[in-house]
N, C-alpha and C positions, 0 to 999 in steps of 0.2 A: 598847311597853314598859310595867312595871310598876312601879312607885317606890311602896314600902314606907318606914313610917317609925315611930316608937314614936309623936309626935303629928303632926297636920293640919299645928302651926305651926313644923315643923323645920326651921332656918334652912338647914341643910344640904339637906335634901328639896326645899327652894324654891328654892335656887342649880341644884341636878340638876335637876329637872325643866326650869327655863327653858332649861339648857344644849341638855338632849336635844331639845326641844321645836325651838330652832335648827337641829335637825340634821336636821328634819324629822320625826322619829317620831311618832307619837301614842302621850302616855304617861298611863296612868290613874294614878292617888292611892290610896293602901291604908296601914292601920293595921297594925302589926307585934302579931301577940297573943304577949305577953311570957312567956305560959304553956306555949305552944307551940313542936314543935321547926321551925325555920324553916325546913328543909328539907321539913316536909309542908305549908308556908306557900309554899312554891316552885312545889311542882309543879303543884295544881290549877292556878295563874296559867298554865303551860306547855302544861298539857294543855287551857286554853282559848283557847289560840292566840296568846299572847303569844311574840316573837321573844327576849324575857329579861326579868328580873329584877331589880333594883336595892335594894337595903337600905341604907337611910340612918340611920345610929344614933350621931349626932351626931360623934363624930369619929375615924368609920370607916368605908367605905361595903366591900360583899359586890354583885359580880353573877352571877348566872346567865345564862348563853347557853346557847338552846338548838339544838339541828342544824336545820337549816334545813328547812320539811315537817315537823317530826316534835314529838313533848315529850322528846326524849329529849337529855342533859344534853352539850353538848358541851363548856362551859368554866368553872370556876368559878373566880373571881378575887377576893379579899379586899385592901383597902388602907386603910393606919392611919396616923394624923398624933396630935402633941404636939395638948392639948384647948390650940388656940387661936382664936380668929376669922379671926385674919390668914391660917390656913393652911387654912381653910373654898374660897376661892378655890381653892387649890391642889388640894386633893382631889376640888374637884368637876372639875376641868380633867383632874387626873390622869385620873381616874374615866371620865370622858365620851371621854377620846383612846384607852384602853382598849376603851371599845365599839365606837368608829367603824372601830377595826383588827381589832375582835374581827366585828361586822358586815360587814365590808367596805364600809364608806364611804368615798368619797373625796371631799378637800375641804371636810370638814364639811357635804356634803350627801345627802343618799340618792339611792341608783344610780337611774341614769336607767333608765325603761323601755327593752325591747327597739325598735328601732325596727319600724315596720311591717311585715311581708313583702307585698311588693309582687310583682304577677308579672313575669316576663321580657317585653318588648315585643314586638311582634311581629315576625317578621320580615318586610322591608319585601316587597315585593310582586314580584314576578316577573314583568321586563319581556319582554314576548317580542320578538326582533328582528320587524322589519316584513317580511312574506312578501311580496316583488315580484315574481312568476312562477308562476305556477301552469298545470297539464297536465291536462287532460280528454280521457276518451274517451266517446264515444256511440252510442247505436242507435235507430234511430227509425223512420219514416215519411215518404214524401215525396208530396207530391198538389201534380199544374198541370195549368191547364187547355189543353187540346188533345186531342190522340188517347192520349196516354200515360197509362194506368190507374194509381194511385198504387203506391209502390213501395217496398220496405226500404231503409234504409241504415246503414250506421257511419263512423261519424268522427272527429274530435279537433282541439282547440281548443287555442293555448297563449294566453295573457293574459300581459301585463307589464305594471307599474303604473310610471307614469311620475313624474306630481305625484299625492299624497293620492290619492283614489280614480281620476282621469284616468288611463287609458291604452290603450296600443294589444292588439289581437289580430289572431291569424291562424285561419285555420278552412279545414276542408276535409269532406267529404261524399262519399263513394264507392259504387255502387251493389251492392246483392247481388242477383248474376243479374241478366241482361235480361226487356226487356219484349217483346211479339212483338206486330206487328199485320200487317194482310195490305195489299202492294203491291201496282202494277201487274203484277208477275211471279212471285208467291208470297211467303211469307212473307217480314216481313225485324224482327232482332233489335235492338232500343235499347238502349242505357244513356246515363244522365244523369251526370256527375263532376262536381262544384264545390267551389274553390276560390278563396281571397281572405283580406282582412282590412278592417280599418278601426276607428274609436274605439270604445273602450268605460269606460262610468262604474258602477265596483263600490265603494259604500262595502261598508268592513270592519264586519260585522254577525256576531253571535250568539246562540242558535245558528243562528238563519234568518237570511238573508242575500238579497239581488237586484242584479239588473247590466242595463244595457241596454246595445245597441251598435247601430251602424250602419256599412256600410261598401259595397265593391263586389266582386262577386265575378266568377268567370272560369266561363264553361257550357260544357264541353264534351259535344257532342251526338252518338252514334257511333252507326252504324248497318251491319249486315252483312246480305246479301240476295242473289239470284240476278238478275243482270244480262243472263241468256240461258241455253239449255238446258246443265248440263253449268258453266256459268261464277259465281265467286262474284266478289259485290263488297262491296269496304269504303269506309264514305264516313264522313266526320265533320266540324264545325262548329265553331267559336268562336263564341259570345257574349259578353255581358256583364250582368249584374243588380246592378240597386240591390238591398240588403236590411235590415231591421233586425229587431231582434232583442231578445228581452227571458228573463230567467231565473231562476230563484229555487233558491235552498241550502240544504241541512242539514247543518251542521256536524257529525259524527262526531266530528272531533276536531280539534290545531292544524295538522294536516296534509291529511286527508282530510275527504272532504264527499261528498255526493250532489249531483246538479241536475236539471234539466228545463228543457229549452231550447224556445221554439217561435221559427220563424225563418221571417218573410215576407219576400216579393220580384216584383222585378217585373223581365222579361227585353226592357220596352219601346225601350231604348236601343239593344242590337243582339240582336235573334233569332235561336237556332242553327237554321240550316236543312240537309237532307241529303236526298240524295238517289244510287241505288245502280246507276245506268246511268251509265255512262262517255260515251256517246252520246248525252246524255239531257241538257237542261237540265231535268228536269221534276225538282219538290220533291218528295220522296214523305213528309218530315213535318217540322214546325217545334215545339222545344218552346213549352208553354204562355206566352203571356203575362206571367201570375201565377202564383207560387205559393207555399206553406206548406210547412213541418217541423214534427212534433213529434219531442223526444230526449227521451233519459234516458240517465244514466250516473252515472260519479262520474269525483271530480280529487284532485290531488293538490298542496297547494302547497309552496313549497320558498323 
């Protein structure tokens, strides 16, 4: 604000300014030139950034408001008292309750700033339920030793998680095409099938992930071959192998993944033996002792 007065020492100039000064404004001091029209005494005040104007001329006070942003005049207000002392009080209260509705003050103080703009919090985080099951399929490779040359396979695996990462799986392995080696009577055809389950520990990892397992599985060992001229025979076996098993993921996504499986074992417990003469105690092959898988596929969990 601007507080204008004809002198420095107007008792009236000095009651307003302290008024306004309470009300928080910061108001400068100016001499009224007595010569001049006080309306070109106004505006330069406005058009340097003053929010208004106040004229103090002992016992009358004139303010100027201006629009708010701008020098342009939005209110002018004149008020006049009997020349007394006792009514100095009065005019400058008048005076000052004038601005504060004329300003928009409330309370006798100046408007509080805007508060901060703060941004929206986040939102919280995206639990995902806990996937306890999961389904793979595989294609791989299978090598043991004995007479059987290594051989293709595909399979499929289902996992269920029982506690935190512990749980159980089941698995199975099926062979593509037989394998041929030559009997006592002509050729005769193999295939290898297994199937089992047993524990497996998968912590939940991303996006690579690993699991190991161990368990028992079930060998069957089948063999087709010529028993005599003209005569076909089918023989087949049960065993049983220890095996374990380790494997590593590529998360795709919350559902899908990649793996690679390699799976050893050992058929020392009970060896499948077979053999393709009905007449014949004689073994025509045993699978291998030991042996390895490698897979690759992908799974799905759910």
């Amino acid at each position: 604000m601007v507080l204008l007065a004809l002198t420095d020492d107007d008792p009236l100039a000095a009651r307003l300014a302290a008024e306004l000064e309470a009300l928080g404004l910061q108001v400068t001091r100016g001499k009224i030139d007595p010569t001049g029209e006080i309306e070109d005494q106004v505006k330069p005040a406005l058009a340097g950034g003053a929010r208004g104007v106040v004229i103090a001329d002992g016992r009358r006070t004139e303010f100027w408001v201006a629009e708010q942003g701008s020098d342009r005049v939005a209110m002018r207000q004149e008020l006049e008292i009997e020349n007394s002392p006792a009514m100095e009080s009065v005019l400058s209260l008048r005076t000052v309750e004038f601005l504060r509705v004329s300003l928009g003050l409330a309370g006798g103080a100046p408007p509080a700033p805007p508060p901060p703009v703060e941004p929206p919090p986040p939102p919280p985080p995206v639990v995902e339920a806990e996937r306890r099951v999961a389904f793979g399929v595989v294609s791989g490779v299978v090598a043991a030793t004995g007479r059987l040359s290594p051989f293709a396979t595909v399979g499929a695996g289902l996992r269920v998680r029982v506690v935190g990462p512990a749980g159980i799986e089941l698995r199975g392995l099926a062979p593509i095409g037989t394998q041929s080696i030559d009997g006592p009577k002509g050729r005769i055809d193999l295939s290898v099938w297994l199937a089992g389950g047993g524990l497996v520990f998968s912590p939940r990892l991303a996006p690579f992930g690993f699991e190991v397992g161990a368990g028992v599985l079930a060998v069957v060992l089948r063999g087709t071959g010529m028993s005599g001229p003209g005569q076909g025979q089918t023989d087949q076996a049960l065993g049983l192998a220890i095996y374990g098993r380790a494997a590593g993921r590529l998360q795709l996504s919350a559902t899908w993944a990649l793996r690679l499986d390699v799976i050893g074992g050992s058929t020392a417990p009970q060896r499948p033996k077979v053999g393709v003469d009905v007449n014949s105690q004689e073994t025509v092959t045993a699978w291998g002792v030991g042996f390895v898988a490698a897979l690759g596929g992908i799974e799905a969990a759910f």
